[in-house]
C-alpha positions in Angstrom: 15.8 31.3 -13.5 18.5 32.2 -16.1 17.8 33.9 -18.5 17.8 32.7 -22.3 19.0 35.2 -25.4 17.1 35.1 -28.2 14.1 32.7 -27.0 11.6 33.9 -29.5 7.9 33.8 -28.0 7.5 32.7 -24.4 4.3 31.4 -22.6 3.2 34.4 -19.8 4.7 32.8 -17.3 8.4 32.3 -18.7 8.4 35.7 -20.4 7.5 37.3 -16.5 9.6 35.5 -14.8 12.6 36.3 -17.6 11.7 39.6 -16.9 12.2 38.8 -12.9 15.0 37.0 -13.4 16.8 40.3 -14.9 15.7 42.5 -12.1 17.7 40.3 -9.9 20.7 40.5 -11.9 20.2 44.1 -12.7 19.7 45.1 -8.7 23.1 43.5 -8.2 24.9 45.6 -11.1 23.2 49.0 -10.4 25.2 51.7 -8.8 22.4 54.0 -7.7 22.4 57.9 -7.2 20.9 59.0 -4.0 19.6 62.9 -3.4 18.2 64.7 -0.8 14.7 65.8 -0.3 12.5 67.4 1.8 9.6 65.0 3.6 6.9 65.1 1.1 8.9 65.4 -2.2 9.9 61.9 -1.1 6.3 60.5 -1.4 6.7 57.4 -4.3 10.3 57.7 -3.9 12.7 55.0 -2.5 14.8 54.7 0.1 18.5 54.9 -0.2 19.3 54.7 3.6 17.3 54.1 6.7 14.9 55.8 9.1 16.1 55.1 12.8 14.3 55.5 15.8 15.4 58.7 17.6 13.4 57.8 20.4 11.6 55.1 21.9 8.1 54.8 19.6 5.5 55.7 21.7 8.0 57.7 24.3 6.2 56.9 27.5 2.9 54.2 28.3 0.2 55.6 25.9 -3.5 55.4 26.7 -5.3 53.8 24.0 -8.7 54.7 25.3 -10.3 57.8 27.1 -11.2 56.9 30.3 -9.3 56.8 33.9 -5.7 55.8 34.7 -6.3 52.7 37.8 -4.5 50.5 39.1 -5.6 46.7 38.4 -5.0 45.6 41.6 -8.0 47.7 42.6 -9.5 45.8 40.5 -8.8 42.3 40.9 -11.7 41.1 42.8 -14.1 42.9 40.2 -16.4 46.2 40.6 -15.1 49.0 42.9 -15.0 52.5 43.4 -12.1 55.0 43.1 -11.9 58.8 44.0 -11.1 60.8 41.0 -7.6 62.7 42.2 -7.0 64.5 38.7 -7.3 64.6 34.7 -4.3 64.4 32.2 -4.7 65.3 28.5 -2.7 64.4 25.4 0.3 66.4 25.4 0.2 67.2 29.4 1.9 65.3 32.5 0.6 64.3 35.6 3.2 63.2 37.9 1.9 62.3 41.2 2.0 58.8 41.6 -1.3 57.0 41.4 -1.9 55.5 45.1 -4.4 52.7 46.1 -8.3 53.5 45.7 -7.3 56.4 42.9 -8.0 56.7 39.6 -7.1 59.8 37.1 -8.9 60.7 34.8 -7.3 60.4 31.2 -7.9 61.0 27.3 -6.3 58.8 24.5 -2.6 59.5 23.3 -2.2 61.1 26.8 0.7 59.4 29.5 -0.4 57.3 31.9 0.2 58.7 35.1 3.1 56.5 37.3 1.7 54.3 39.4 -1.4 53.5 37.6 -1.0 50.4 35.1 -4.0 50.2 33.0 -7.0 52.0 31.9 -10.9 51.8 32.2 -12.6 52.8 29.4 -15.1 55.7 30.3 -18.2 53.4 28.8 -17.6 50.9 32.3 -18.1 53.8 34.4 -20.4 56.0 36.1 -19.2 59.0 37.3 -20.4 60.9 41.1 -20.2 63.1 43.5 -20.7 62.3 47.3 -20.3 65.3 49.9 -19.8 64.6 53.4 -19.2 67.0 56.1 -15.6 67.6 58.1 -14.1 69.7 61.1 -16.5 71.0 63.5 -14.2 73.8 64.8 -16.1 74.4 68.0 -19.0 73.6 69.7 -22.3 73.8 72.3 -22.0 75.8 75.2 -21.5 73.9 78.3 -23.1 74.5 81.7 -21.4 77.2 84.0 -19.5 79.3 80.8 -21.7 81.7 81.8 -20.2 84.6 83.2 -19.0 88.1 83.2 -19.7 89.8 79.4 -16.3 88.8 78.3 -17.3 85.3 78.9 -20.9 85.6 76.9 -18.6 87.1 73.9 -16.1 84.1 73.9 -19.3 81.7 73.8 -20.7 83.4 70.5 -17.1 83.4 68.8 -17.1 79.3 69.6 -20.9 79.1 68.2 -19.9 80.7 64.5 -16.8 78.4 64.3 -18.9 75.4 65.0 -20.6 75.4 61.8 -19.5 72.4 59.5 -17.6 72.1 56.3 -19.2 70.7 54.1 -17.1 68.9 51.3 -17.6 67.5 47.4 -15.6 64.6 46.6 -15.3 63.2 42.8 -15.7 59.3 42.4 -16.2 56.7 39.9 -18.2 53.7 39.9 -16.3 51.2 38.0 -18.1 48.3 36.5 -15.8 45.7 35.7 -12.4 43.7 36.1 -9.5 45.2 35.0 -6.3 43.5 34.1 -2.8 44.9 34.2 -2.0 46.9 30.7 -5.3 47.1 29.0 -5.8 49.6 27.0 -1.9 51.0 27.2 0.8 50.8 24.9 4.1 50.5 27.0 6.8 52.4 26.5 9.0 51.1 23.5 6.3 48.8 22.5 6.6 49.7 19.0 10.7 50.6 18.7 13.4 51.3 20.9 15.8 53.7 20.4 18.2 53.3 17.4 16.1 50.6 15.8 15.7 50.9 12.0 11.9 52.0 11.4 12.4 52.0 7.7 14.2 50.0 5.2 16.2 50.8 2.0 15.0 49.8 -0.9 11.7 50.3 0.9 9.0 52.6 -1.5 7.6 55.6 0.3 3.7 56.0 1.2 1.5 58.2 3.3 2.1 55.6 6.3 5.8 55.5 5.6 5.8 59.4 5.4 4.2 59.7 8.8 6.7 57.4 10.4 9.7 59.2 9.5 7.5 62.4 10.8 7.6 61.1 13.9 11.0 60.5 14.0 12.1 64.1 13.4 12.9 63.5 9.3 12.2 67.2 7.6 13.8 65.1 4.7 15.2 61.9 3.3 17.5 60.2 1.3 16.1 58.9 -2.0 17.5 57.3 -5.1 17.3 59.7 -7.9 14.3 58.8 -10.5 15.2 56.5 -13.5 14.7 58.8 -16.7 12.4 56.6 -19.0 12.7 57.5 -22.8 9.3 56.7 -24.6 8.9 56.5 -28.4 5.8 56.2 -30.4 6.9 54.6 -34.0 4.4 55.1 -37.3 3.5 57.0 -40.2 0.0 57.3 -39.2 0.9 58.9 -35.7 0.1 63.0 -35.6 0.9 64.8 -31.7 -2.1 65.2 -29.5 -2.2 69.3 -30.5 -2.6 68.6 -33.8 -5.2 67.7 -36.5 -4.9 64.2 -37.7 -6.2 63.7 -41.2 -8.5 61.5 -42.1 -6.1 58.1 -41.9 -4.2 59.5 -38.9 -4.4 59.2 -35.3 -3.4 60.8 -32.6 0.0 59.7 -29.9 -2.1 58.6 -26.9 0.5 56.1 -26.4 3.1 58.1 -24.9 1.0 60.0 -22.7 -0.3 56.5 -21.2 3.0 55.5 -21.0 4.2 58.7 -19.4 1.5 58.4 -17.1 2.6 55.3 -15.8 6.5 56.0 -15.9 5.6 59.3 -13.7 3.1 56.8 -10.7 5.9 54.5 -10.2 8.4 57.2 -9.5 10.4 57.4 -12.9 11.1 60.8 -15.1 9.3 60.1 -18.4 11.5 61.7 -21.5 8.5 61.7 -24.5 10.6 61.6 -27.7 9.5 62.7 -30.8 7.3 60.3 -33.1 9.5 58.1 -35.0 8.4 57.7 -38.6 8.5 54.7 -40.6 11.8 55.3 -41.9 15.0 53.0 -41.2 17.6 55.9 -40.6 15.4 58.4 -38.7 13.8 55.6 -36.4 17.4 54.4 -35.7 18.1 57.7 -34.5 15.7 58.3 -32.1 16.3 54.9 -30.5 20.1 55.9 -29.7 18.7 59.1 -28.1 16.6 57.2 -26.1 19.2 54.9 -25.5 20.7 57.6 -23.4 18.0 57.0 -20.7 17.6 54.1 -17.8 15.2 52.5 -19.8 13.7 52.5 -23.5 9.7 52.0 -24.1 8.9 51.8 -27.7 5.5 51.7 -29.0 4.3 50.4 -32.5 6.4 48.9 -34.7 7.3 45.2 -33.4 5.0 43.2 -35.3 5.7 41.3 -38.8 4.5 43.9 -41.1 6.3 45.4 -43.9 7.2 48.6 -42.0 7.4 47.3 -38.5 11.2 48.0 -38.3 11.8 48.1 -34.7 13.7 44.8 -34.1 15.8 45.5 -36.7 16.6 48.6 -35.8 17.4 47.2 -31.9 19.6 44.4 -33.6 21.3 46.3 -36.2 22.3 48.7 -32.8 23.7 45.4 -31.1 20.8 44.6 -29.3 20.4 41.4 -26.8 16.9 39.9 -27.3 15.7 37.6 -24.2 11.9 37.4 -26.1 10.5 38.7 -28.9 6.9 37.7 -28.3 4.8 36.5 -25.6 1.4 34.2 -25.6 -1.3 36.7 -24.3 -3.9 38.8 -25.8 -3.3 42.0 -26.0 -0.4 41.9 -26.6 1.6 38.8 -28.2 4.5 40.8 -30.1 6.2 42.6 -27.0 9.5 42.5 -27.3 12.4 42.4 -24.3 16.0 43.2 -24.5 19.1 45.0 -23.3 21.3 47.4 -25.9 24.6 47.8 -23.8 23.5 47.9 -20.3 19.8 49.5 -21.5 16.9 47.7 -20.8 14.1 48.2 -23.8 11.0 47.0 -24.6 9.1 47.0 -27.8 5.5 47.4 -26.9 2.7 46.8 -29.3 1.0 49.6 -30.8 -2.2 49.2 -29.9 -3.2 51.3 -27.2 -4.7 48.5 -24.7 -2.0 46.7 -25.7 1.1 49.2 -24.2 -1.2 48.9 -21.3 -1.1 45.3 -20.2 2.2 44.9 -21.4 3.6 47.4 -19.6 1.4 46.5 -16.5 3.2 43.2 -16.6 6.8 43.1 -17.9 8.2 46.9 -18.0 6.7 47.8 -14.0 9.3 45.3 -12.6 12.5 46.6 -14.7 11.0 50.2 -13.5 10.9 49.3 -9.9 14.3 47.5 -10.6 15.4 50.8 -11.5 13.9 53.0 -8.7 16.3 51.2 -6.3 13.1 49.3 -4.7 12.8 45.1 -5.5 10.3 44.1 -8.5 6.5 43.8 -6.9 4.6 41.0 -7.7 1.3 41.6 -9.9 -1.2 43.0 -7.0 -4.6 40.6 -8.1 -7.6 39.6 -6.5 -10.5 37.4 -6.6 -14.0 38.4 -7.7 -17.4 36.8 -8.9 -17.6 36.4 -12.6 -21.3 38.2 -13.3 -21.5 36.8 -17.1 -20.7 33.8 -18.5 -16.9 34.7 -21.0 -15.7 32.5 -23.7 -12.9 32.4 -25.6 -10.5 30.5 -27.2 -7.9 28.6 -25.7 -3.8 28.9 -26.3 -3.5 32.3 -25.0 -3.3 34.0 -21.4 -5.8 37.0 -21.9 -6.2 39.9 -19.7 -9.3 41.7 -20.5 -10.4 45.0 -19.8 -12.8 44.5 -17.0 -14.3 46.0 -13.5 -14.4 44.8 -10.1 -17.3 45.9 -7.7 -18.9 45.5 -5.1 -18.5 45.4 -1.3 -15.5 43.8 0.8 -16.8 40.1 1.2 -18.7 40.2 -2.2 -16.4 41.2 -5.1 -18.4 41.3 -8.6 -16.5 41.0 -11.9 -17.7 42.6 -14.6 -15.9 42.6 -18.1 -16.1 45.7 -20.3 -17.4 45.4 -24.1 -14.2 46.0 -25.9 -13.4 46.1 -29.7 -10.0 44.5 -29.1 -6.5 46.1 -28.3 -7.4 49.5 -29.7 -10.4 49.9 -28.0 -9.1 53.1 -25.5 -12.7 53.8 -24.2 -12.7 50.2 -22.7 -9.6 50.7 -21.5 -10.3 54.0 -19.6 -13.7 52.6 -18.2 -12.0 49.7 -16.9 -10.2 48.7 -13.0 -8.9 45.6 -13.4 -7.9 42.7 -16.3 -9.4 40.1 -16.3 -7.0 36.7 -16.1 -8.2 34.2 -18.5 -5.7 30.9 -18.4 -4.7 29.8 -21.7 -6.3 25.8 -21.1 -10.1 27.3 -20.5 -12.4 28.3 -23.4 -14.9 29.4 -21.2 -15.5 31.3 -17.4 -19.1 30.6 -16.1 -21.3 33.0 -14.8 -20.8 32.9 -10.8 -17.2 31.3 -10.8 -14.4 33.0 -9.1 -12.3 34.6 -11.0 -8.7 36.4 -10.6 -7.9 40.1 -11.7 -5.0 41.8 -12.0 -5.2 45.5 -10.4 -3.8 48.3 -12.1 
């Protein structure tokens, strides 16, 4: 898509896909700053070069099952019984080959032993013990030993070593075919040696930080965090430590915002409140103009004192929308001041919510050095009937519950954009498209996760 200067308000869908359109051509400008970090420091971070494979992933055939280590061939013809030569835990080695009619016993994550080539889990088996008795050493006297006393001596001696040993032998009962690799993981199944396990660019979570565990990685290269400047515009705007009078309220705006900066892996630089005052407001935008990125609250709507825009435009400021058709949030504002990305977020408190959910995230993630993620939504069970009016996309505050195959929707009672108990008590928006006036009770319905 390319992108338009100065296209006044766009539908939702043109204004996010303007805003994906520029994280394209952004990601091909940026020249990002990589540091090293230790392991778990990296966790949100991204990638600046890859994890290889320093082995082969798993390093030898992994069981996947307790049980015993056969081979199939025993097997083929269906139920049999092995002797139990030996046990082999995770972490241990058992190196004698297994030979025909054997089986070892063998515990998940453990090597299976050479020779064997699958394994039985324990719950087709049935464990015993047979005794039998071996070498008779001796024997019965026979007719004419008897002689002289040395003779009657020699005949006792051969009675005590004719006693039997008697001898315990472990075996299995197994109660089923067995084919060739079940339940093992060959070696190399998962990588080889030398192949990439992780990809630049590539965000870093729990599952991401136990694979470069396994490959030996005490630390990793990340890009650096984008520093986000955030600045809260208005007269009626007090700091959270102090005591608003009576037509005051307090800055939760740039703690939300913060908030958000910080869980997708950007430095969050909380300006101080910008009055409504031409000169002074100019001046806090060119500080935060020193940052990555620039999120302004308040300010971008057509009241007297909502000076933002001006401001932006009287600082050279390239405007790709000035307004977009949802509710909350219709007056966001998107541009570039140099090579700055900004938005101009309403100042209602929902409001900087959503609109950051779905514009400023992707120039963030831009930013971070990882490709812009597509809104994560999912589908639910409306539980009461919604209507509205048509015209606008709306994303509503609203809960999703329920268990896996039976979603339930549930919008939350709001008192519009500046309702931030709604906000907090809520999971999810609520997608309303702008054709329908109405959602009936039981439809499907999408969300958008946040």
């Amino acid at each position: 898509m390319e992108i338009t200067t100065h296209a006044g308000v766009l539908s939702f869908e043109d204004a996010y896909e303007t805003v994906r359109a520029y994280c394209g051509q952004k990601s091909k400008q940026l020249r990002m700053r990589s540091e090293e970090v230790p392991l778990l420091a990296a966790l949100g971070r991204v990638l600046a070069e890859p994890v290889i494979a320093d082995r082969d992933f798993p390093p030898f055939p992994r069981a996947t099952r307790d049980g015993y280590a056969v081979r199939s061939q025993d097997l083929e013809n269906g139920p049999a019984t092995l002797r139990v030569v030996g046990q082999v835990r995770a972490g241990d080695s058992y190196d004698l080959p297994v030979a025909a009619g054997e089986a070892v016993e063998i515990m998940t994550g453990a090597a299976v032993p050479p020779g064997a080539d699958a394994v039985v889990m324990v719950e087709y088996t049935v464990r015993k013990t047979a005794k039998h008795e071996i070498g008779r050493a001796g024997g019965e006297a026979q007719p004419g030993d008897a002689g002289n006393a040395d003779d009657i001596i020699g005949i006792e001696e051969r009675k005590n070593r004719a006693v039997a040993t008697t001898v315990a032998e472990e075996l299995i009962d197994i109660q089923r075919r067995t084919s060739a690799g079940e339940n093992v993981v060959p070696a190399g199944a998962e990588a080889k040696a030398g192949q990439e396990l992780l990809s630049r660019g590539l965000r870093l979570g729990p599952a991401q930080l136990a694979l470069a565990a396994s490959a030996g990685k005490a630390s990793l290269n990340v890009y650096r965090k984008p520093r986000v400047a955030i600045l809260s515009t208005g007269d009626e705007l007090v700091d959270v430590a102090e005591k608003p009078g009576p037509n005051q309220i307090r800055n939760s705006n740039s703690y939300s915002l913060a908030a958000e900066v910080a869980a997708c892996g950007g430095e969050p630089v909380q300006l101080p409140i910008a009055p409504d005052e031409a000169g002074k407001l100019a001046e806090l935008i060119q500080e935060g103009l020193k940052a990555d990125l620039l999120l302004l609250s308040g300010g971008v709507s057509m009241g007297k004192f909502d000076l933002v825009e001006q401001a932006l435009t009287d600082l050279g400021a390239t405007f790709f929308f000035t307004g977009a058709l949802i509710q909350p949030g219709r007056p966001v504002v998107f541009g570039e001041t140099g090579t700055v990305p900004f938005f101009g977020l309403p100042g209602n408190p929902v409001s900087v919510m959503v609109t950051f959910e779905l514009f400023a995230r992707q120039v963030l993630e831009t930013l971070s050095g990882s490709g812009p993620a597509t809104l994560k939504s999912a589908k639910g069970r409306l539980m009461k009937e919604f209507r509205t009016k048509t015209g606008l996309t709306r994303f509503l505050p609203a809960r999703i519950t329920g268990g896996l195959h039976d979603p339930e929707v549930h919008v939350v009672p709001w008192q519009g954009s500046g309702d931030m108990l709604a906000a907090a008590q809520a999971n999810c928006y609520l997608v309303v498209p702008p054709d329908r006036e109405s959602l009936a009770e039981g439809e499907m319905v999408t969300v958008v996760i946040h």
